[in-house]
N, C-alpha and C positions, 0 to 999 in steps of 0.2 A: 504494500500500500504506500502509495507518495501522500509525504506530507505536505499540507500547503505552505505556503510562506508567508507568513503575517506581516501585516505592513500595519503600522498605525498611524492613522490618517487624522492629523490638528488641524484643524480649522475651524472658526465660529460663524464662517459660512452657511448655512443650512445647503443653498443652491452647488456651492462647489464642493462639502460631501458629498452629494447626490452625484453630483458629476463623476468626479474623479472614483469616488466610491464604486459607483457601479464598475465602472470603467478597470477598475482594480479586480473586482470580483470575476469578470467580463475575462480578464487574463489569468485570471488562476490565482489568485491573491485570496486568499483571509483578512477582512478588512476590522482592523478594530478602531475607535473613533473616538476620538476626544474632541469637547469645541470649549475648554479655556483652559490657557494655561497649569495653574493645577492639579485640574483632571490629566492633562497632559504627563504631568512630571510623576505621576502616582502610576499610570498606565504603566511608561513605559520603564518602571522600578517593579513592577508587579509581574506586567503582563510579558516584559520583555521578548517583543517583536524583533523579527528581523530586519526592520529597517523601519525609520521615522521619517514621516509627509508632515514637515513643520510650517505653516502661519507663521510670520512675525508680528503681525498685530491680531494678538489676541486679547481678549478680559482676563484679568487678575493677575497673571505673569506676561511677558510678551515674549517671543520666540527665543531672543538673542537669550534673554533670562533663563530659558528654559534648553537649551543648547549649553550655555556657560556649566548650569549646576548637573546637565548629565555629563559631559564630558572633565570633570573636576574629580576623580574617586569616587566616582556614583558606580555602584554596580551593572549601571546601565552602558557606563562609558564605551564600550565596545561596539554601540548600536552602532550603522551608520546612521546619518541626519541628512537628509536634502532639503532644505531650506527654500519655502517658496512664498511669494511676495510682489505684488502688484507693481509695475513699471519703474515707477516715482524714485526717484535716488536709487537706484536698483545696483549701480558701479559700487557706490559707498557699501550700499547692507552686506551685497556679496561679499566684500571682501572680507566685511565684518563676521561675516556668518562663519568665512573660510579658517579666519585668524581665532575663532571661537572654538575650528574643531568640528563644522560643518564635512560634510567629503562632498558636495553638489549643493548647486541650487538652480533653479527654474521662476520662471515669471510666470504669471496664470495666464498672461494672451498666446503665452506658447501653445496652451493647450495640453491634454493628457498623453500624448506619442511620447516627447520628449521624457517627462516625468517615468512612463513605462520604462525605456531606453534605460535613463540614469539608472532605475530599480535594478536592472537586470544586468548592468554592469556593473553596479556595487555587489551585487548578490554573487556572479560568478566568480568577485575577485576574495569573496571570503569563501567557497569551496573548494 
């Protein structure tokens, strides 16, 4: 039996879960979902997925916050993060995202190909 590969999916989007979400499940994915920071940092200490679909503007934590304290000795530190984030200063965040300990990030008018793409190439390079 193949196991699926869990992705946890942050966003406070309801519309771009749905999206990406299906879209995730659509490829083979196990989608688990956070929509605020918090629940996000809790998830992915608990749930430890294979790879985090991070928001940076979220409620109660915001992304960069929530990237910082997993990759600091968090038992999660290991996850990858792809960091993803509406247009607007988009040079800045990423690099920010990168120098946080992020491995990728993505823009939302990219759309869900590239997002798939990164998963899948983060995912072969820890097998």
């Amino acid at each position: 039996m193949i196991t699926k590969r869990r992705v946890l999916l942050v966003d406070d989007e309801l519309s771009i879960i749905k999206m990406i979400g299906k879209r995730l499940e659509v490829e083979g994915f196990e989608v688990l979902i956070a929509m605020d920071g918090e629940q996000a940092l809790q998830m992915a200490r608990t749930e430890h997925p294979d790879v985090i679909v991070l928001d940076l503007m979220l409620p109660k934590l915001d992304g960069f916050k929530i990237c910082e304290q997993l990759k600091k000795k968090d038992n999660a530190m290991d996850i990858p993060i792809i960091t993803i984030f509406s247009g607007r200063g988009s040079d800045i965040d990423a690099q920010r995202c990168m120098d946080l300990g992020a491995a990728a990030y993505v823009t939302k008018g990219e759309g869900a190909t590239p997002l798939i793409q990164k998963i899948r190439t983060l995912l072969s390079e820890l097998d």
